[in-house]
C-alpha positions in Angstrom: 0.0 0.0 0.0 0.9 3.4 -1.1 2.1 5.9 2.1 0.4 8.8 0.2 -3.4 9.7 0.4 -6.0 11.1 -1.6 -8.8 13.2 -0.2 -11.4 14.3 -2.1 -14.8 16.7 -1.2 -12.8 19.1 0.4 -14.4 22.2 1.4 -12.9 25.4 -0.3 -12.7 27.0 3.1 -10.0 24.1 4.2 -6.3 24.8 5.1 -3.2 22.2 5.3 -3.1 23.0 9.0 -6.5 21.7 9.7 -6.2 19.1 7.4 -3.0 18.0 9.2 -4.4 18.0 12.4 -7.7 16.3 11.5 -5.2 13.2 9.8 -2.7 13.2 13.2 -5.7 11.4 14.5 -4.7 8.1 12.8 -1.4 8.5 13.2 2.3 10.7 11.8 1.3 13.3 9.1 4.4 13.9 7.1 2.9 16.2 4.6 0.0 18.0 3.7 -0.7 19.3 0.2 -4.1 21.1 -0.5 -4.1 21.4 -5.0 -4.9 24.9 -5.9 -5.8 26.5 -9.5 -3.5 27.9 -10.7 -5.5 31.1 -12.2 -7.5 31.7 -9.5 -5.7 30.2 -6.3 -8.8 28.6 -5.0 -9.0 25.3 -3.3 -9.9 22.8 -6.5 -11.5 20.2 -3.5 -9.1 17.9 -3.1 -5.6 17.4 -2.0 -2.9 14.6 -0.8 -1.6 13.5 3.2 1.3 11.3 3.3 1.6 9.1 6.1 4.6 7.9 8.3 4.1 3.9 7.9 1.7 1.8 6.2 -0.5 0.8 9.4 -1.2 4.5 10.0 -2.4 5.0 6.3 -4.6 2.1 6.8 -6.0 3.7 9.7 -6.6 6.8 8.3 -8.4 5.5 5.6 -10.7 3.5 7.8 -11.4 6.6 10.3 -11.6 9.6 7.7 -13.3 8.2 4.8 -17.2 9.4 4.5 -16.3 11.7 7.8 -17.3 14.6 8.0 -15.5 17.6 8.0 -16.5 21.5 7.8 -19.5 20.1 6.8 -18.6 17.8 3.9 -18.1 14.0 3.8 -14.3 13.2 2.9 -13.1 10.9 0.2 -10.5 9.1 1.5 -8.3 6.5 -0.2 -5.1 5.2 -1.8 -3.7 7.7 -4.5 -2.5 6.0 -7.7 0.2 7.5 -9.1 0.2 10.2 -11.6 -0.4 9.6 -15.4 1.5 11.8 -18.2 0.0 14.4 -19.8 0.1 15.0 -23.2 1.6 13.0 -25.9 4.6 12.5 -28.0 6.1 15.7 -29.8 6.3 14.9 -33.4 7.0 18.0 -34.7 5.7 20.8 -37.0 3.8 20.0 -39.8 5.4 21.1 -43.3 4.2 24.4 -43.9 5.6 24.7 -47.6 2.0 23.1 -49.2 
């Protein structure tokens, strides 16, 4: 099992700090990361907690998920890892036609 967690619902209104002390519930919190937009800097409702060992990810999982938390029930669950964006680069197209 993955150390890193997704949580998902979050309300706009949530910071890493209250995020990180909801989470130090289950167990070691060793980081926090709440994704922003990038245009407008809001919250975009989710974010990622690592965890310090497996057995406290576990628990997180099974005391946080459907919680609820400034009002909203939390999503709480393994994250898979990242997929690429975009494709191959395969060039410009001949312009000369």
């Amino acid at each position: 099992m993955n150390l890193k967690l997704y949580v998902g619902n979050l309300p706009f209104g949530a910071s890493e700090e209250a995020l990180s002390n909801l989470f130090s519930e289950a167990g070691t919190v060793q980081s926090v990361k709440i994704v922003v937009d990038s245009y407008s800097g809001r919250s975009r409702g989710f974010g990622f907690v690592e965890m310090a060992s497996q057995a406290e990810a576990e628990q997180a999982i099974s005391l946080l998920n459907g919680k609820t938390f400034m009002d909203r029930a939390l999503v709480v669950n393994e994250a898979r890892p990242q997929k690429k964006k975009g494709g191959e680069f395969k060039g410009r197209r001949d312009r000369n036609r």
